[in-house]
N, C-alpha and C positions, 0 to 999 in steps of 0.2 A: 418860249422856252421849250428845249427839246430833250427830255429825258428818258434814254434807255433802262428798262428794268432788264436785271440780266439776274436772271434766275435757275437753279440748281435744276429743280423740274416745275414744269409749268406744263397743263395745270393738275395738280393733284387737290383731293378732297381735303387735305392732312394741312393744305396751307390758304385754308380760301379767305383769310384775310385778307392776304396779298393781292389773289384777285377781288377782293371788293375794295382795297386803298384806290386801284390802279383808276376802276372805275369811277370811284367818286373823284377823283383828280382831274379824268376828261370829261366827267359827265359836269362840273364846276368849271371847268374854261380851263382849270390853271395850267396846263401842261399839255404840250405833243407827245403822246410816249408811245412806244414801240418795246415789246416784248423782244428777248431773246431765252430763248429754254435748252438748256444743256443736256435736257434728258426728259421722257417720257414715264408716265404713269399709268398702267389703263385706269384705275380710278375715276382718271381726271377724265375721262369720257361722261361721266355722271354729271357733269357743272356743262350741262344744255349754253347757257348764254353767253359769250364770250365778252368782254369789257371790249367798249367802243375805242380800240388801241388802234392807232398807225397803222402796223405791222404786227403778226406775231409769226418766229422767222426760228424754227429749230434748228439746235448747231449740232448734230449728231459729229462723233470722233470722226466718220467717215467721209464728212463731205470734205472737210477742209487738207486732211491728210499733206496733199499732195501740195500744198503750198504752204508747209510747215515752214515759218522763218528759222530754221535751226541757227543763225548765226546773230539773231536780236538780244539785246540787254532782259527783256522781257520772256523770249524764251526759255533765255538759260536758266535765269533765274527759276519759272515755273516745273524745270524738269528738273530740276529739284526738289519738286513740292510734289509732284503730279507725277501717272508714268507716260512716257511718248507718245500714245495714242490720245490721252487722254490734254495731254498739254496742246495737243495739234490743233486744238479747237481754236488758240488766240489767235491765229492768221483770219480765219472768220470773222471772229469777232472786232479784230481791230478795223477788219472791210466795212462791218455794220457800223461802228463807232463812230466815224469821222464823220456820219451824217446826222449826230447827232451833238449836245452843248455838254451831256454828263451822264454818267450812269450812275445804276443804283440800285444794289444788292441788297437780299434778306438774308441773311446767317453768312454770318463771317466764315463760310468752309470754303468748298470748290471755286464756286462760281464769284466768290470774292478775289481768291487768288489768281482768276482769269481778269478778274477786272483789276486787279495791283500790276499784274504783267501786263496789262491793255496801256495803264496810266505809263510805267517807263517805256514800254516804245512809242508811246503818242502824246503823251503829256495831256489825254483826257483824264478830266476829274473825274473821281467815282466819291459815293457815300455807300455806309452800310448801316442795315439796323440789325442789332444783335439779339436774339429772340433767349435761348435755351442751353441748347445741346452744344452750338457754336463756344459758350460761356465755360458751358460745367463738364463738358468734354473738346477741350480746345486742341486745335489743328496746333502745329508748331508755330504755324505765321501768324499766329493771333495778334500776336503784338507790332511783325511789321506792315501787316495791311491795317490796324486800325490805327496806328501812327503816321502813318503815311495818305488817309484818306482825308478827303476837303471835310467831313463830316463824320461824326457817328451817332446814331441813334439808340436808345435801346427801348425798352417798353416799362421798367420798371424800375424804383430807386433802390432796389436792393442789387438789381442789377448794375444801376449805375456807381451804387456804391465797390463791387466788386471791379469794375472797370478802372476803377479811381483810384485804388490799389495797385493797380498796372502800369499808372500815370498815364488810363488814357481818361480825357474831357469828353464828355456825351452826354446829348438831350434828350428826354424823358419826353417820349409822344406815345401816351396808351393804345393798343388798339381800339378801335370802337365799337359798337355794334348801333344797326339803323335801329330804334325805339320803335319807327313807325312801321317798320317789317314784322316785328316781334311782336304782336299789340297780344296785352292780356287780356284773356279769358279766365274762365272760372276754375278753382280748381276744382278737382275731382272730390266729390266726398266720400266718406268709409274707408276703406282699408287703402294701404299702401300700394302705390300706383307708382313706382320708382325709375328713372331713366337714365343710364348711362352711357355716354358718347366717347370714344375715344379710341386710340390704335391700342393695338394687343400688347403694350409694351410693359418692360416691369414697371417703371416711374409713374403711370398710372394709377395702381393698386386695384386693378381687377381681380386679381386670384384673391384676394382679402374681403374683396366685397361679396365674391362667389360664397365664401366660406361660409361669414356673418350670414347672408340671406338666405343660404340652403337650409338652415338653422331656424329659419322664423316660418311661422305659420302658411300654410298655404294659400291662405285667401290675398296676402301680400304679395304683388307682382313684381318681379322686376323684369324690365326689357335694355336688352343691350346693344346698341348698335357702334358699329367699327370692325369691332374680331368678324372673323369668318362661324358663318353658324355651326354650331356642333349639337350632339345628345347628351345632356346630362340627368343623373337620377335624378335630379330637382325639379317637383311640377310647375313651380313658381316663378323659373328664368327661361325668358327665350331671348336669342339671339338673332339681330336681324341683318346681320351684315352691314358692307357699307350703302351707305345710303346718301344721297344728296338731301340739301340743306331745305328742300319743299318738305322732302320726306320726314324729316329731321323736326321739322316744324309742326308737324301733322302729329307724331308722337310727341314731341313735348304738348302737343293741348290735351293729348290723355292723359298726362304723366300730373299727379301731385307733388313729387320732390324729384328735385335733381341729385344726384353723388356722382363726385369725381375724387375718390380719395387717394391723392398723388403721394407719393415716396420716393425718396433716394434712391437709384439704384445701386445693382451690387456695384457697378462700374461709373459711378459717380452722378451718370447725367440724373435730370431736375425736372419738372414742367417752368414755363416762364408761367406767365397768365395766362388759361388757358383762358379762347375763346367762347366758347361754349357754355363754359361757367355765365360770362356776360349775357351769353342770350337766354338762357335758362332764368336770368335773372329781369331781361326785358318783359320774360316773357309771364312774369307776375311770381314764379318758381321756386320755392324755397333751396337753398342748395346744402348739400353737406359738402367739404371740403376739409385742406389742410393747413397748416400753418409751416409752409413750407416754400422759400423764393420770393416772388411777389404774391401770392395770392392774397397773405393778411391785406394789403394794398386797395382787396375787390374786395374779399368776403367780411363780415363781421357777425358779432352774433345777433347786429338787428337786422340782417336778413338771411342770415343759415345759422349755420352750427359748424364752426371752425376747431380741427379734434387736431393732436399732433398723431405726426406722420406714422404708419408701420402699425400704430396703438388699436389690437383688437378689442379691446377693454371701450376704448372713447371710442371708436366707431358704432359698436354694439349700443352703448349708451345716447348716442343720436341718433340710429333709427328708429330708436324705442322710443325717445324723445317724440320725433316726429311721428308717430302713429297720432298725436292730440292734432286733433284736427282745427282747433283755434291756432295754438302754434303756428302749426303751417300757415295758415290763413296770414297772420300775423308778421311773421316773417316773410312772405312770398310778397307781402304788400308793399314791403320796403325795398326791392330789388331796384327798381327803376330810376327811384329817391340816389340811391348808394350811386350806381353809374352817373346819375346827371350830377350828382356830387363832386366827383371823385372826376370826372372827365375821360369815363370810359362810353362816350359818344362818337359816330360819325362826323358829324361837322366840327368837330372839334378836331379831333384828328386829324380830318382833310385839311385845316385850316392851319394848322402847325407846319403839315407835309407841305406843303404850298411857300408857306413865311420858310419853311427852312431850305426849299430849292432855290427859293431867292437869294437868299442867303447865299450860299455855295458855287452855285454854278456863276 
């Protein structure tokens, strides 16, 4: 079985689940797969090891240009979607495609619509999994590429419930995180030792958690990693940039709690589940979070403290919570428990991705 991943950018820091599915799929036998990436990140210069894939084959607007099929079913339809330079990419792509049995997209945006345009001029199948932002800020063709694809996946039943309102049908594969990368250590004891991961965006709830924690004692650290580092009057927050997933690792065995406090934003988008949550939670981690998309799905309050969304009143009230160092203890210990519960594992996941390419292709 030979499966193309045809991805929006590859590879960026922002999506490295994507790169560790790909992996665990040929590192398990299940599949030949070959990368195609529509666009670059430097980010993704930080992810050293690249997944033992086929091919990994970028389609910049430029290269294909000139053998733009302007007069295919799949063109036209795409420049419609897309503008000209950017639609030029499916003559590429349909070159790559024919050497393969199927493709298979993360977020129903761009890079789906290349692979809807792929499928009417070549009648390859494609699948897509639907993460987030694709959901709670949808492109206009949401509903004909996911109607029209051999499959859809998403990550979450709140997800899937909102799909299901669309009349589209779609399988629930969580992402996972490996237990055995993540192995727990001790936490920290005394004061607040705090870790934040995530891009600078508002659906995070960075500027809130900035607020709360500038507000608490000094001897309480928080450290931030994602935004770009800045100065602020607060002696208690530093900012470490982005970082890859070693480095990531290295600060969560400092960190005693995890916070990722997610919000709606002004302009609708959501987090799905984020990942990080999972590993913070492999990694023995008590987390605070929200009750907001799928994350009730992960968090509970037997292993964090789950506040609703925007609320600096319950946030406030769970850091303070968590300064009890039994608590944390208490909660952090249940992290692992919840994931092998719940089926936010690797092998699990790998094994779903695998039954479900059989499936389709």
């Amino acid at each position: 079985m030979k499966i193309l991943y045809l991805l929006r950018y590859y590879p960026t820091l922002t999506e490295t689940f994507v790169y560790e599915e790909i992996t665990a799929l040929v590192e398990g036998k299940h599949a030949e797969i070959g990368i195609v990436s529509m666009g670059l990140r430097a980010d993704g210069l930080l992810l050293k090891k690249p997944p033992a894939a086929k091919e990994i084959i970028a389609l910049p607007k430029s290269r294909w240009a000139r053998w733009f099929p302007s007069k295919s079913r799949g063109s036209r339809w795409l420049r419609r979607h897309q503008r000209d330079k950017d639609a030029a990419r499916l003559s590429g792509l349909v070159e790559i495609a024919r050497q393969y049995d199927h493709i298979h997209v993360h977020f129903a945006g761009e890079a789906a619509e290349v692979a809807y345009a792929a499928h009417l001029d070549t009648g390859i199948s494609y699948s897509v999994t639907v993460h987030a932002v694709d959901l709670f800020r949808p492109r206009p063709s949401l509903e004909t590429i996911l109607s029209s694809a051999a499959g859809v996946i998403t990550i979450s039943s709140y997800n899937q419930s909102r799909l299901k309102r669309l009349g589209i049908e779609s399988t629930i594969i969580r992402c996972g995180v490996d237990l055995d990368r993540w192995s727990v250590t001790p936490l920290p004891k005394g004061s607040l030792k705090a870790l934040f991961v995530g891009r600078e965006t508002e659906k995070k709830g960075l500027a809130q958690l900035i607020e709360a924690w500038s507000a608490l004692d000094k001897k309480h650290q928080l450290t931030v990693i994602g935004p770009k580092k800045r100065d602020l009057s607060s002696e208690n927050i530093r900012f470490l940039g982005p970082m890859p997933n070693e480095m990531v690792k290295k600060e969560m065995e400092q960190a005693n709690l995890f916070i990722l406090p997610c919000k709606t934003a002004a302009n609708g988008d959501q987090d799905g589940i984020p990942v990080v949550l999972m590993e913070a939670m492999a990694s023995g981690r008590p987390v605070i979070s929200t009750a907001i998309s799928g994350i009730p799905e992960l968090v509970n309050t037997d292993c964090g403290w789950l506040i609703a969304p925007d609320s600096k009143i319950e946030l406030n009230i769970a850091i303070k919570d968590a300064m009890n160092e039994k608590r944390r203890e208490k909660k952090g210990g249940r992290g692992r428990m919840e994931l092998e519960k719940n089926n936010f594992t690797r092998p699990v996941q790998t094994q779903l991705m695998a039954n479900f390419f059989v499936k389709v292709v």
